[in-house]
N, CA, C and O atoms as a printed pandas DataFrame, in Angstrom:
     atom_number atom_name residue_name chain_id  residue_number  x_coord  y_coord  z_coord
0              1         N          UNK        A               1   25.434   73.228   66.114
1              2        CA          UNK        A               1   24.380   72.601   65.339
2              3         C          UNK        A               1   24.773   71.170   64.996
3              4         O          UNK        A               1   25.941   70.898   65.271
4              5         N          UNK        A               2   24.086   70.257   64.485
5              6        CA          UNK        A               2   24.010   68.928   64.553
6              7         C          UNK        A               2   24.878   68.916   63.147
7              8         O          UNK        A               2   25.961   68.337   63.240
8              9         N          UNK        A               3   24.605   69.381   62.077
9             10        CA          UNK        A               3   26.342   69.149   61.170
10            11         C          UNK        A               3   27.245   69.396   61.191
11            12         O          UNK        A               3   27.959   68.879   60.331
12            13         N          UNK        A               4   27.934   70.439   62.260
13            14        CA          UNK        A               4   29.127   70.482   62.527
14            15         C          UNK        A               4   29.635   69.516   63.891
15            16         O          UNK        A               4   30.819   69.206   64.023
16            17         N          UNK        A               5   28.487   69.061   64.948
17            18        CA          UNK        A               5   28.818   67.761   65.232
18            19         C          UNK        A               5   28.894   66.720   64.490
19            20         O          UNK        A               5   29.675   65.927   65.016
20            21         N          UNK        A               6   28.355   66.215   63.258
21            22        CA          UNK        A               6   28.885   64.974   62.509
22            23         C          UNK        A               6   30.234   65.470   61.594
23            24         O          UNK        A               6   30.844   64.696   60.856
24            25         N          UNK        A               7   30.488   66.507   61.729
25            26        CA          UNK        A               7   31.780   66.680   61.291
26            27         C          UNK        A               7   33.259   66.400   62.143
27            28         O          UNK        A               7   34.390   66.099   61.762
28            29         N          UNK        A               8   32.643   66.662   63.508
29            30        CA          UNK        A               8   33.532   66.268   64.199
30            31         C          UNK        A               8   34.021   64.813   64.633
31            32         O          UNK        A               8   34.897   64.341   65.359
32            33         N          UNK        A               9   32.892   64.302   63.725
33            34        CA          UNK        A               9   33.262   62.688   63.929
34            35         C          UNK        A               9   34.028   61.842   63.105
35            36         O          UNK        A               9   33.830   61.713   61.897
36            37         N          UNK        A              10   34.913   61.257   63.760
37            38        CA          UNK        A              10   36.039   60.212   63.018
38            39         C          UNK        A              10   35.564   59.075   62.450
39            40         O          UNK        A              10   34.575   58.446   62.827
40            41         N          UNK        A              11   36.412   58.773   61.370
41            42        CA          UNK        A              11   35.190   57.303   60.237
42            43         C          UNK        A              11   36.055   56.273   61.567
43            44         O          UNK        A              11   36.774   56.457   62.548
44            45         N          UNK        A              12   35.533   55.344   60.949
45            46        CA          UNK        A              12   35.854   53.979   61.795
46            47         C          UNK        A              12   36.232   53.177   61.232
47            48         O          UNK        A              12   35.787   53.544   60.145
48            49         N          UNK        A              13   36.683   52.380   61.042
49            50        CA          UNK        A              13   36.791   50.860   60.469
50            51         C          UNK        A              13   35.937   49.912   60.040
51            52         O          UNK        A              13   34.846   49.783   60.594
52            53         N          UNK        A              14   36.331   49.088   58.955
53            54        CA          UNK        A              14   34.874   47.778   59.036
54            55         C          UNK        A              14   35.289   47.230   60.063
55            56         O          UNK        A              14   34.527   47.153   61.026
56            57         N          UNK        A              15   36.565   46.716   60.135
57            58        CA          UNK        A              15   36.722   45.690   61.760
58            59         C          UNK        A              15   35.961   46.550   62.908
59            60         O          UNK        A              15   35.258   45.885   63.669
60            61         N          UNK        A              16   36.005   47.608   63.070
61            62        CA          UNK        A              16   35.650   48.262   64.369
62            63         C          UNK        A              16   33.900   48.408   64.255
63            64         O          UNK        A              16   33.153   47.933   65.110
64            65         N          UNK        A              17   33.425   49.145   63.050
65            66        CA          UNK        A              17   32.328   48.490   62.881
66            67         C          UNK        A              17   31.676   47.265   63.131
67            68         O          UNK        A              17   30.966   47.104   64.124
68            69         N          UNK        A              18   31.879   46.391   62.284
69            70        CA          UNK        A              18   31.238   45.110   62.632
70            71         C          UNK        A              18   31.431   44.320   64.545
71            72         O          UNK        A              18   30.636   43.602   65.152
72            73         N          UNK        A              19   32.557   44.766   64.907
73            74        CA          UNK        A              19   33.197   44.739   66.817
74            75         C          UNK        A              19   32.061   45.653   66.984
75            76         O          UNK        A              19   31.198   45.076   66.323
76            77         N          UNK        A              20   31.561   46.633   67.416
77            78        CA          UNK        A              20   30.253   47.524   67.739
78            79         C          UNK        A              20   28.861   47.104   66.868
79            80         O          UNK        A              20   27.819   47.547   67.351
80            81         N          UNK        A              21   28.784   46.597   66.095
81            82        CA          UNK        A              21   27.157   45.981   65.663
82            83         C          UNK        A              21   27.020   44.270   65.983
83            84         O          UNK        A              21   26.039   43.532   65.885
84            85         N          UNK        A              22   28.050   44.062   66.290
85            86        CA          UNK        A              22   28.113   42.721   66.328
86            87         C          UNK        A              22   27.787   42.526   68.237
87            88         O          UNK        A              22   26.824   41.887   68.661
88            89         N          UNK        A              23   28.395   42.938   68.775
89            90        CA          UNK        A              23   28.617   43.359   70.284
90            91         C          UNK        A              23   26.738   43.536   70.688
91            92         O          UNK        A              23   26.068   42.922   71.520
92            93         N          UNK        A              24   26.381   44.503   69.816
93            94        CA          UNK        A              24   25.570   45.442   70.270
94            95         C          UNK        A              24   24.167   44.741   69.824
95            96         O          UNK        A              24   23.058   45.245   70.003
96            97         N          UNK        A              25   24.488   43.196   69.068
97            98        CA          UNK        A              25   22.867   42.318   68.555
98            99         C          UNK        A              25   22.493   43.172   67.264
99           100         O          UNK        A              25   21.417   42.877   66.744
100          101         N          UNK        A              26   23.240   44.192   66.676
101          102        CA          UNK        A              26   22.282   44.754   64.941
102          103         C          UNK        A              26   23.522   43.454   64.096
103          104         O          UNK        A              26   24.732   43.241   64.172
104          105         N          UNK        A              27   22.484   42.920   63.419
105          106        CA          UNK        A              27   22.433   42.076   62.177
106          107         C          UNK        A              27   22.469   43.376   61.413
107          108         O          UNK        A              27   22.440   44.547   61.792
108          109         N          UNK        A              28   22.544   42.786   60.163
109          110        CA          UNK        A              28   22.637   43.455   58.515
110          111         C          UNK        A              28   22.286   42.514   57.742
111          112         O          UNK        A              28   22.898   41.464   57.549
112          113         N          UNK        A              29   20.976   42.963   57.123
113          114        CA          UNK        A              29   20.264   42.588   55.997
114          115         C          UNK        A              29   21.213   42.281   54.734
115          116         O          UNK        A              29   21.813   43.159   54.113
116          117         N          UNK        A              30   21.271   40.618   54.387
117          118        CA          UNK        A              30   22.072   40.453   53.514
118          119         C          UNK        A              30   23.458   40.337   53.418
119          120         O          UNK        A              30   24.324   40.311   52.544
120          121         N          UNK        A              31   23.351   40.273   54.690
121          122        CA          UNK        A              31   25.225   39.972   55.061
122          123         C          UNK        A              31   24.334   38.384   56.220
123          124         O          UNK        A              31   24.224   37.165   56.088
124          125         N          UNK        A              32   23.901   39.460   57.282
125          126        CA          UNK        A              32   23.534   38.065   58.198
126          127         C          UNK        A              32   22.049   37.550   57.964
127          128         O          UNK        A              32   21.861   36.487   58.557
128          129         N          UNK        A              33   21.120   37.938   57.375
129          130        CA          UNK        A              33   19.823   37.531   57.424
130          131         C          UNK        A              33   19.567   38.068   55.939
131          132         O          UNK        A              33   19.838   39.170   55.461
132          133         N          UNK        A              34   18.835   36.716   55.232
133          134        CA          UNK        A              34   18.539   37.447   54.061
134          135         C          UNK        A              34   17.227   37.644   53.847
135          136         O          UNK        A              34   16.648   37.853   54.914
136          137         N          UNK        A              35   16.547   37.665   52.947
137          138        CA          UNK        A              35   14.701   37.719   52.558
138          139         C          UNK        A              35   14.049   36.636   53.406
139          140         O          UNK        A              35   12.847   36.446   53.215
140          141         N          UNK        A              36   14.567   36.034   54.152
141          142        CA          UNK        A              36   13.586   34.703   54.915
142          143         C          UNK        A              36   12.842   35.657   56.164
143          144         O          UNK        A              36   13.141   36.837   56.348
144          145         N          UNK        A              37   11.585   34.735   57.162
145          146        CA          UNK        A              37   11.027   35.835   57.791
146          147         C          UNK        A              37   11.889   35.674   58.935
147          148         O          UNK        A              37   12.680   34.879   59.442
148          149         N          UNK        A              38   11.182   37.188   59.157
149          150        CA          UNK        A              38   11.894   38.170   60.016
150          151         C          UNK        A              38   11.745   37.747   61.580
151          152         O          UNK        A              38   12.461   38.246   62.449
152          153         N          UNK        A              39   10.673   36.710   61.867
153          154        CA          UNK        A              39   11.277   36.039   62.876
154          155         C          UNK        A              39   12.496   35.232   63.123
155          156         O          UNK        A              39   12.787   35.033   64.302
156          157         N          UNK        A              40   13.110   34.830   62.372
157          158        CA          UNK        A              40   14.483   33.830   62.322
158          159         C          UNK        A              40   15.425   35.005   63.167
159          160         O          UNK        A              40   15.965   34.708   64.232
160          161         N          UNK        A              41   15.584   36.730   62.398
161          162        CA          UNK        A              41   16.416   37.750   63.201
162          163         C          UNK        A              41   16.249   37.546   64.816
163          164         O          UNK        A              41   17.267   37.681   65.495
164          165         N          UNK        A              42   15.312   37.304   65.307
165          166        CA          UNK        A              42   15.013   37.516   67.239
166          167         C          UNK        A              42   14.932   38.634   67.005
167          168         O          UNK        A              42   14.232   38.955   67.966
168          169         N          UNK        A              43   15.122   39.695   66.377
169          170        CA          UNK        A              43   15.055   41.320   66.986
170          171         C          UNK        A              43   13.010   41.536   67.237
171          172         O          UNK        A              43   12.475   42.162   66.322
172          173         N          UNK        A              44   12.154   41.084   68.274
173          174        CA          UNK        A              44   10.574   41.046   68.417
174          175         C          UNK        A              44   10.568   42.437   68.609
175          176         O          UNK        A              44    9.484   43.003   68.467
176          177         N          UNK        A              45   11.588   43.123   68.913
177          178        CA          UNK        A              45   10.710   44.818   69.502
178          179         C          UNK        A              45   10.917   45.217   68.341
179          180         O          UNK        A              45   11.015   46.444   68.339
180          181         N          UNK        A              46   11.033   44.766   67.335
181          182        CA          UNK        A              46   10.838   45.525   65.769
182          183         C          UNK        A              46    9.605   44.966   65.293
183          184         O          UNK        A              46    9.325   45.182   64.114
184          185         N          UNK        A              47    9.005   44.448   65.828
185          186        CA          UNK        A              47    7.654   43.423   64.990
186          187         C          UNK        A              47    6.993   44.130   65.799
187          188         O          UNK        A              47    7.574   44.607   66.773
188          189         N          UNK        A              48    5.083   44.454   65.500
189          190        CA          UNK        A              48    4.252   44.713   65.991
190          191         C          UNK        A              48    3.408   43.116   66.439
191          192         O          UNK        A              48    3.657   42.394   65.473
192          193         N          UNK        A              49    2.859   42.588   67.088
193          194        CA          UNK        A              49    2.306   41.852   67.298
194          195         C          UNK        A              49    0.848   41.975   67.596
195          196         O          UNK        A              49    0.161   40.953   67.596
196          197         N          UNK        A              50    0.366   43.038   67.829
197          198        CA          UNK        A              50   -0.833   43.498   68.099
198          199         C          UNK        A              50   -1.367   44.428   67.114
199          200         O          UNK        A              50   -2.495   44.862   67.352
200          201         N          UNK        A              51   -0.849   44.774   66.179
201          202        CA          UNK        A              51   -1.486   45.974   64.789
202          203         C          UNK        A              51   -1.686   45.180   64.116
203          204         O          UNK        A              51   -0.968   44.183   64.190
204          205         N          UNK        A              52   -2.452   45.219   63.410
205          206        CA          UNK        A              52   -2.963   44.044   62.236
206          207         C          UNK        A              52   -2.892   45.336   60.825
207          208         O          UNK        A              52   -2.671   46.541   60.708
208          209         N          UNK        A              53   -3.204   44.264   60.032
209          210        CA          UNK        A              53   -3.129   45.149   58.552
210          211         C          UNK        A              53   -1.952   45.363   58.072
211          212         O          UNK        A              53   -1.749   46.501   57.647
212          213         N          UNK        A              54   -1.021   44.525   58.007
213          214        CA          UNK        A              54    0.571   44.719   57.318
214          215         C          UNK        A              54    1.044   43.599   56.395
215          216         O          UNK        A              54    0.657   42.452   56.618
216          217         N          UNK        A              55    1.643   43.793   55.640
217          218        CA          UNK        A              55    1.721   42.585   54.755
218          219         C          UNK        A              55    2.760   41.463   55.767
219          220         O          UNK        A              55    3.604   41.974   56.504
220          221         N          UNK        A              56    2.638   40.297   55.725
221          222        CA          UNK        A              56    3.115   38.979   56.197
222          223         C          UNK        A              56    2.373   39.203   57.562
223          224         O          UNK        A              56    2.849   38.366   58.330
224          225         N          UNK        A              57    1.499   39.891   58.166
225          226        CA          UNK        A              57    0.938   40.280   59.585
226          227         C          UNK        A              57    0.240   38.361   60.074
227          228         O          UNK        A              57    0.389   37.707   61.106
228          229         N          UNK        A              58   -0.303   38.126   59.108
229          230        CA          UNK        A              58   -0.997   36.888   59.820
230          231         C          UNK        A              58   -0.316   35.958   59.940
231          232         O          UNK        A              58   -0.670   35.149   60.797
232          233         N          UNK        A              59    1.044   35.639   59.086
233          234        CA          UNK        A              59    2.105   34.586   59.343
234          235         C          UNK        A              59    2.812   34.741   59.741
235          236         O          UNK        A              59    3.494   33.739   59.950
236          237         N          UNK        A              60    3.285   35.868   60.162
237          238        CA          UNK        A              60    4.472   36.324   61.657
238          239         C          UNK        A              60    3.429   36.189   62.741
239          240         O          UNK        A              60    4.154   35.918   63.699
240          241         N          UNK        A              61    2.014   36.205   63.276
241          242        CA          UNK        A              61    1.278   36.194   64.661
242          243         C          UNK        A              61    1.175   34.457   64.226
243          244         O          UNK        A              61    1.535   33.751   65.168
244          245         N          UNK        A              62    0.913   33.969   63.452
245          246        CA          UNK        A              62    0.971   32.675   63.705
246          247         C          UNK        A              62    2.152   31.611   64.033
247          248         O          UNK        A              62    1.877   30.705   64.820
248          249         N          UNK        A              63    3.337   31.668   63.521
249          250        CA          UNK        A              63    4.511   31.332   63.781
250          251         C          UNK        A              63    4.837   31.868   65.415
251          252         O          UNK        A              63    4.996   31.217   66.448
252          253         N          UNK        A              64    4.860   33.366   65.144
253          254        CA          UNK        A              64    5.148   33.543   66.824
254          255         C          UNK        A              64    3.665   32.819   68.501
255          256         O          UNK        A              64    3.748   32.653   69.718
256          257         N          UNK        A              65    2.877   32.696   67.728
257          258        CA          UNK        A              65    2.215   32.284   69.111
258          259         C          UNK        A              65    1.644   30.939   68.516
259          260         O          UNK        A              65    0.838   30.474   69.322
260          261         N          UNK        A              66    1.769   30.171   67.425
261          262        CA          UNK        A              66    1.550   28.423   67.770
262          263         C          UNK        A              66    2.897   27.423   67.521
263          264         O          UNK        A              66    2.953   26.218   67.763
264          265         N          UNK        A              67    4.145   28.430   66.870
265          266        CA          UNK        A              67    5.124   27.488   66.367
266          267         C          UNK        A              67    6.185   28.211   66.753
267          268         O          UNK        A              67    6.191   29.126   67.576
268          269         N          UNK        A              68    7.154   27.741   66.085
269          270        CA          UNK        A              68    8.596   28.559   66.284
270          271         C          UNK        A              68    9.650   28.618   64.474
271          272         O          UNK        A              68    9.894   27.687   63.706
272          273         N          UNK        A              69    9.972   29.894   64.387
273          274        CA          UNK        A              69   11.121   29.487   63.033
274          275         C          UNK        A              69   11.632   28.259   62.861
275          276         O          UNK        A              69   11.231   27.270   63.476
276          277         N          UNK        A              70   12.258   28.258   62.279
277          278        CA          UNK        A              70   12.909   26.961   61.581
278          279         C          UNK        A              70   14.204   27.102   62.229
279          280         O          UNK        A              70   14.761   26.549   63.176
280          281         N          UNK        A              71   14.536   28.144   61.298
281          282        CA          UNK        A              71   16.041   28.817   61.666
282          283         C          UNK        A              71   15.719   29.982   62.344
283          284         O          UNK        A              71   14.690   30.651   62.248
284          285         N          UNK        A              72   17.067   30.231   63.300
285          286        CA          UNK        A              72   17.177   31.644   64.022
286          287         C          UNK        A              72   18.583   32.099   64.180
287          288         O          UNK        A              72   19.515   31.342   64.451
288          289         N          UNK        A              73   18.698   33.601   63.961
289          290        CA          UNK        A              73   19.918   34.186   64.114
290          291         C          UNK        A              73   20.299   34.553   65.184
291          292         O          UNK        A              73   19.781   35.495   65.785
292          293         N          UNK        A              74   21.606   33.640   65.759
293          294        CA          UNK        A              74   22.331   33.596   66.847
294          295         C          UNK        A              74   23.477   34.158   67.339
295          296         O          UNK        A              74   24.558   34.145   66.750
296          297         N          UNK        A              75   23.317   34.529   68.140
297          298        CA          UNK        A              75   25.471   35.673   68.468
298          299         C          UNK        A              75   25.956   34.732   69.228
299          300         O          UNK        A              75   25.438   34.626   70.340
300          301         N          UNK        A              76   27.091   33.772   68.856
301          302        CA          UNK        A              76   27.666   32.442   69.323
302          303         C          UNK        A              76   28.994   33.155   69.966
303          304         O          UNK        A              76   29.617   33.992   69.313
304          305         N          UNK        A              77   29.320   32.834   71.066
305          306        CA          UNK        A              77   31.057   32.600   71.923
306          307         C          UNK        A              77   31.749   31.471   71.162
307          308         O          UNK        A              77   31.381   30.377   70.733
308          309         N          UNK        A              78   32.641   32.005   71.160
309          310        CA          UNK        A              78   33.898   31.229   70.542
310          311         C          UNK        A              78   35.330   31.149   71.254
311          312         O          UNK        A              78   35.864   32.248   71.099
312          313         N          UNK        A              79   35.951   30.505   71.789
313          314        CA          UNK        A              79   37.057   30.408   72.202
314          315         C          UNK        A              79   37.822   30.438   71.463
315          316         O          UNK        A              79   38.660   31.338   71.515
316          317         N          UNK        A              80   37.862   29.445   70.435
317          318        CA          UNK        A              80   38.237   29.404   68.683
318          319         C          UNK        A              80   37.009   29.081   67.554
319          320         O          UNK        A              80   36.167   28.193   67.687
320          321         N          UNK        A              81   37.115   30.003   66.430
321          322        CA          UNK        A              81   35.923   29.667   65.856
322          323         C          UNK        A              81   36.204   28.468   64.903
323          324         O          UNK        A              81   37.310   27.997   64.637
324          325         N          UNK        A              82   34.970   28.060   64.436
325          326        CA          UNK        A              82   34.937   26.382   64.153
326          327         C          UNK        A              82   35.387   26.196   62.647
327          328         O          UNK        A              82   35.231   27.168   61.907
328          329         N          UNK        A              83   35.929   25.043   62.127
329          330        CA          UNK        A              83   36.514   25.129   61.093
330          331         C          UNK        A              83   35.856   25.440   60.029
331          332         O          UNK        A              83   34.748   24.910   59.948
332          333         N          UNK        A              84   36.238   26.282   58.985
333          334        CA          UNK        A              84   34.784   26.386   57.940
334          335         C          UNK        A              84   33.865   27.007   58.176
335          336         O          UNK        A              84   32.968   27.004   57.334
336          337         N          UNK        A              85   33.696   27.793   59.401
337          338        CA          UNK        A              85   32.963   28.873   59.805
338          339         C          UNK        A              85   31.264   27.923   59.910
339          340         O          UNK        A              85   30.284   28.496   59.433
340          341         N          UNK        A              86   31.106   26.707   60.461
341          342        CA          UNK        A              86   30.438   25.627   60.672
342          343         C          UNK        A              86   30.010   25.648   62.054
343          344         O          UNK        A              86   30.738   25.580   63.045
344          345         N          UNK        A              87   28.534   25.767   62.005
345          346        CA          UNK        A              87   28.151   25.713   63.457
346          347         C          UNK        A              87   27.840   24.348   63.781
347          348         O          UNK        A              87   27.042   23.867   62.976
348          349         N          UNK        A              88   28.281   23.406   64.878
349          350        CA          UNK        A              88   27.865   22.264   64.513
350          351         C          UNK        A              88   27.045   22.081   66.231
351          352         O          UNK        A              88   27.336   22.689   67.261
352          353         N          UNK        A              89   26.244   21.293   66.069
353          354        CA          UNK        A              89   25.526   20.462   67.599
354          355         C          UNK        A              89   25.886   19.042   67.535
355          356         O          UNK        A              89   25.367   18.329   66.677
356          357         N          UNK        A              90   26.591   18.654   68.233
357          358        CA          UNK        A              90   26.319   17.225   68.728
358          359         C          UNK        A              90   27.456   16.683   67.377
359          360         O          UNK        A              90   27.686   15.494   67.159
360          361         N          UNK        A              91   28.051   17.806   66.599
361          362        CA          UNK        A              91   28.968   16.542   65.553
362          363         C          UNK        A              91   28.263   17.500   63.986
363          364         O          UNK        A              91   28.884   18.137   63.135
364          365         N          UNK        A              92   26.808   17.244   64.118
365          366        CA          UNK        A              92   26.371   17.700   62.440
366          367         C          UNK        A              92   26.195   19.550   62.992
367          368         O          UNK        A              92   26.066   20.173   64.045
368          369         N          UNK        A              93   26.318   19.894   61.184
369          370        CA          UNK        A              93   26.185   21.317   60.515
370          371         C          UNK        A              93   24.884   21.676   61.060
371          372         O          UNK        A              93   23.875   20.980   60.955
372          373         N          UNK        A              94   24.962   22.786   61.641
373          374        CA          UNK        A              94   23.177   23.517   61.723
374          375         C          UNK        A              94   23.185   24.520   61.113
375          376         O          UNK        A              94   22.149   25.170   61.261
376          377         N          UNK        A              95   24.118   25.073   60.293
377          378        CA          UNK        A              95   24.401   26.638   60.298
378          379         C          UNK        A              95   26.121   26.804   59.954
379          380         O          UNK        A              95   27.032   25.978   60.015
380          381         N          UNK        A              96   26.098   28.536   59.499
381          382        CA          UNK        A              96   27.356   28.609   59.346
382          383         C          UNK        A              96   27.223   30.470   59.800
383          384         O          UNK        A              96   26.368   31.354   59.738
384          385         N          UNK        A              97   28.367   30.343   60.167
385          386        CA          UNK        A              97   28.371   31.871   60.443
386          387         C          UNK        A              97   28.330   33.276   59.522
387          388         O          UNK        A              97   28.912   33.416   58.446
388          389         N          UNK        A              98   27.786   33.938   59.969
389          390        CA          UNK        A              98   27.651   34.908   58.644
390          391         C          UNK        A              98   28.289   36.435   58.908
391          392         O          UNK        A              98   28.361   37.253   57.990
392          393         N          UNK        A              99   28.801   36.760   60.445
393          394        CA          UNK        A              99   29.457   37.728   60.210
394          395         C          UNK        A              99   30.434   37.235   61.720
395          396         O          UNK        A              99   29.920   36.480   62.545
396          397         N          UNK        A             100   31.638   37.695   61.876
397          398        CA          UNK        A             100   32.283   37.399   63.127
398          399         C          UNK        A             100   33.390   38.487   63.710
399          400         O          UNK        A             100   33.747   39.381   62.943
400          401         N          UNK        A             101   33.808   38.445   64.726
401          402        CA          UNK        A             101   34.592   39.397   65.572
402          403         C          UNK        A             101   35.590   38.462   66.535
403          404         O          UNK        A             101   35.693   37.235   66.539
404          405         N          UNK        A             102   36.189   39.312   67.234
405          406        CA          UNK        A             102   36.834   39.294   67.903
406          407         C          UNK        A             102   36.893   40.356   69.040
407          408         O          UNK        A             102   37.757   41.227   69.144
408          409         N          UNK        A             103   35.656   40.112   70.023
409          410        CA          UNK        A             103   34.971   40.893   71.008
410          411         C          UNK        A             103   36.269   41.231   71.952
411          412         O          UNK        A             103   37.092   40.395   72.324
412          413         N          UNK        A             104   36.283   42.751   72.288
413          414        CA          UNK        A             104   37.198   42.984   73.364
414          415         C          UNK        A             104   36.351   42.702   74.522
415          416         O          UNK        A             104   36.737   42.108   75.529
416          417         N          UNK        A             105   35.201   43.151   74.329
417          418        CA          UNK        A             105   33.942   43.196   75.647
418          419         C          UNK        A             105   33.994   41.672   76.295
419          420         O          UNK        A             105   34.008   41.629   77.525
420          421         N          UNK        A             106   34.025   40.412   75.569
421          422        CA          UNK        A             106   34.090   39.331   75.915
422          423         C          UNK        A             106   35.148   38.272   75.862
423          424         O          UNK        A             106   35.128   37.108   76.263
424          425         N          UNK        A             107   36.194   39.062   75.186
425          426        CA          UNK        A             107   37.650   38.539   75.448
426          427         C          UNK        A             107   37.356   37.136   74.553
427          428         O          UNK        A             107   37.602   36.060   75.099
428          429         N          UNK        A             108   36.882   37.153   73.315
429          430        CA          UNK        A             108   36.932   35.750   72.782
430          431         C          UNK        A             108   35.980   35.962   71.381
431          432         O          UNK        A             108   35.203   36.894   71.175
432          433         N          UNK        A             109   36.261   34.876   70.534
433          434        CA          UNK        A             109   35.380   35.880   69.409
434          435         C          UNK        A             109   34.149   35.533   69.388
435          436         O          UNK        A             109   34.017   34.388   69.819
436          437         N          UNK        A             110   32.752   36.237   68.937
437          438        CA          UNK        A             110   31.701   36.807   68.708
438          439         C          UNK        A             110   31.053   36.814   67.453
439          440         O          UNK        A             110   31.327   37.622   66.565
440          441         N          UNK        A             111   29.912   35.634   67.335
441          442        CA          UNK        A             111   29.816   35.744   65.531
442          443         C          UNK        A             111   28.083   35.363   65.829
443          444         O          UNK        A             111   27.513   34.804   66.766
444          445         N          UNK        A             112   27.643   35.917   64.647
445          446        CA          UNK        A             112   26.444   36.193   64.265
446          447         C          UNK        A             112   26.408   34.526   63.208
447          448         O          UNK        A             112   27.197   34.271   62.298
448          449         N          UNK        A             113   25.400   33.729   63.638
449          450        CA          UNK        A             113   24.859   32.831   62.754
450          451         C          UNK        A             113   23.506   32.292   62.729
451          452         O          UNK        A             113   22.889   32.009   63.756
452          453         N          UNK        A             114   23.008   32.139   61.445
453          454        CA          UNK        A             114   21.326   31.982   61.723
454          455         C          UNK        A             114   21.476   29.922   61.648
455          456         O          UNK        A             114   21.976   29.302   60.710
456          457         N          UNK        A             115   21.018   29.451   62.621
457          458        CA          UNK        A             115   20.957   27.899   63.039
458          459         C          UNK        A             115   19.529   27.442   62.746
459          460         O          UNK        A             115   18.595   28.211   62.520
460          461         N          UNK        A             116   19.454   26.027   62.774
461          462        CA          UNK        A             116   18.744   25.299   63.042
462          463         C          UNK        A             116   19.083   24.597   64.527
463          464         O          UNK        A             116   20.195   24.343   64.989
464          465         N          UNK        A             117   17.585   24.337   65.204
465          466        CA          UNK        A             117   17.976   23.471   66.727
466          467         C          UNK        A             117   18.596   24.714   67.465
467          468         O          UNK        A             117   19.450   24.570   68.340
468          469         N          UNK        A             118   18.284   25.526   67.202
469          470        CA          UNK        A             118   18.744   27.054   67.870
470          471         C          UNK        A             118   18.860   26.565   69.426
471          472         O          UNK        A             118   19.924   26.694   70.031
472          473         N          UNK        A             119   17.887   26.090   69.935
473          474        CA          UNK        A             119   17.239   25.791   71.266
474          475         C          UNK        A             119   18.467   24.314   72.160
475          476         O          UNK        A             119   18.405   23.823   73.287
476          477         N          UNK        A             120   19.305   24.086   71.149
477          478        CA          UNK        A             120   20.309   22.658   71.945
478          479         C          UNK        A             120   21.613   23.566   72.134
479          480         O          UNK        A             120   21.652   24.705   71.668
480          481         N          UNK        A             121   22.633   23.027   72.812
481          482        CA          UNK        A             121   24.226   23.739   73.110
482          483         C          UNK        A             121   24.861   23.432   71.780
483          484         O          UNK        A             121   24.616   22.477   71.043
484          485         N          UNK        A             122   25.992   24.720   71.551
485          486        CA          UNK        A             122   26.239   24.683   70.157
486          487         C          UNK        A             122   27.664   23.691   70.509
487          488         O          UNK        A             122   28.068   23.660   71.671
488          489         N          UNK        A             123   28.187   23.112   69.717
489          490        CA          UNK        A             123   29.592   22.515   70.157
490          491         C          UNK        A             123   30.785   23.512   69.811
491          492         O          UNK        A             123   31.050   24.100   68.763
492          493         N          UNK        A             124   31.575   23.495   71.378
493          494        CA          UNK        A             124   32.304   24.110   71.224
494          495         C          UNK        A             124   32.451   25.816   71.537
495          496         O          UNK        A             124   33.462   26.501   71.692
496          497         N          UNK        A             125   30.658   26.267   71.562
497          498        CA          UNK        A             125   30.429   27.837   71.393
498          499         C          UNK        A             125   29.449   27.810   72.645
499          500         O          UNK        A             125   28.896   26.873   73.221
500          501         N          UNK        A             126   29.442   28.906   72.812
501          502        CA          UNK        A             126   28.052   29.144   73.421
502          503         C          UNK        A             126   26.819   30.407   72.968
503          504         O          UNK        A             126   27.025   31.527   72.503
504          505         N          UNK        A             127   26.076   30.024   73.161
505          506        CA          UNK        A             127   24.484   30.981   72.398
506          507         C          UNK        A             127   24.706   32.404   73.716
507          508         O          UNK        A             127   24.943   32.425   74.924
508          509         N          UNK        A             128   24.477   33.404   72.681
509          510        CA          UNK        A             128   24.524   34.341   73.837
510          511         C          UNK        A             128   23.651   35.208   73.930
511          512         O          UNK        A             128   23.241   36.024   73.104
512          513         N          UNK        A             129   23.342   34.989   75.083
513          514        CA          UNK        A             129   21.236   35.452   75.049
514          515         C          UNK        A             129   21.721   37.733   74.860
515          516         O          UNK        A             129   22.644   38.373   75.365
516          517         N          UNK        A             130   21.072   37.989   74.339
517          518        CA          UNK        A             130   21.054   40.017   74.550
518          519         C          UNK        A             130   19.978   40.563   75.501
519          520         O          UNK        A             130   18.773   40.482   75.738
520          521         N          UNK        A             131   21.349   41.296   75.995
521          522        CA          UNK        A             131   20.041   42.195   77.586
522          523         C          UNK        A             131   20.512   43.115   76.887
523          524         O          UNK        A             131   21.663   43.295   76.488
524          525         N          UNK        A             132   19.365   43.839   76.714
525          526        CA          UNK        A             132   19.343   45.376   76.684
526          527         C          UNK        A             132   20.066   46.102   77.811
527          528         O          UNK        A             132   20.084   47.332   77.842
């Protein structure tokens, strides 16, 4: 039965945790994304775009099909991460990181930060698009 399989399961770590949610594109409310909208996350297969009748429904379909966020939450490559946990483009601050790793999967560390200018090369990092 299904509780004596979760019994058989071993706790984990926060390091090992956050290495598997971090890896895997889940953010955490309030660690990496706080009350701002929920387009800034990128997670769209959680948004309905076609049901109407939900609260913020007409300013999430408008942002997503005439504009773009402001800010957006990004999973950045790191060779070394930046001083001050500072995402910078071109020299200036866009952002700062809000949760980070040290990916075995990508041999380099792995950090969650919500930017501005999401859309230019980060210095130093690289933006790392999620395939399912």
């Amino acid at each position: 039965d299904e509780l004596s399989l979760l019994g058989s399961l071993a706790e984990i770590s926060d390091e090992v945790y956050d290495i598997i949610r971090i890896e895997n594109n889940i953010p955490v409310q309030g660690i990496d994304f706080d009350n701002g909208m929920f387009l800034e996350t990128g997670l769209y297969d959680a948004i309905s775009f076609t049901k109407g009748c939900y609260l913020g429904q007409e300013i999430i379909a408008r942002v997503h099909y005439k504009g773009k966020p402001a800010r957006k939450l990004v999973r950045i490559l790191y060779e070394r991460l930046p001083e001050g946990d500072n995402v910078k483009i071109n020299g200036q601050i866009v952002g700062k990181i809000t949760s980070k790793c040290i990916s075995k999967k990508y041999n380099k560390y792995l950090a969650f930060a919500i930017i501005k200018d999401y859309e230019n090369n980060i210095d130093e990092g690289e933006i790392l698009k999620f395939s399912a």
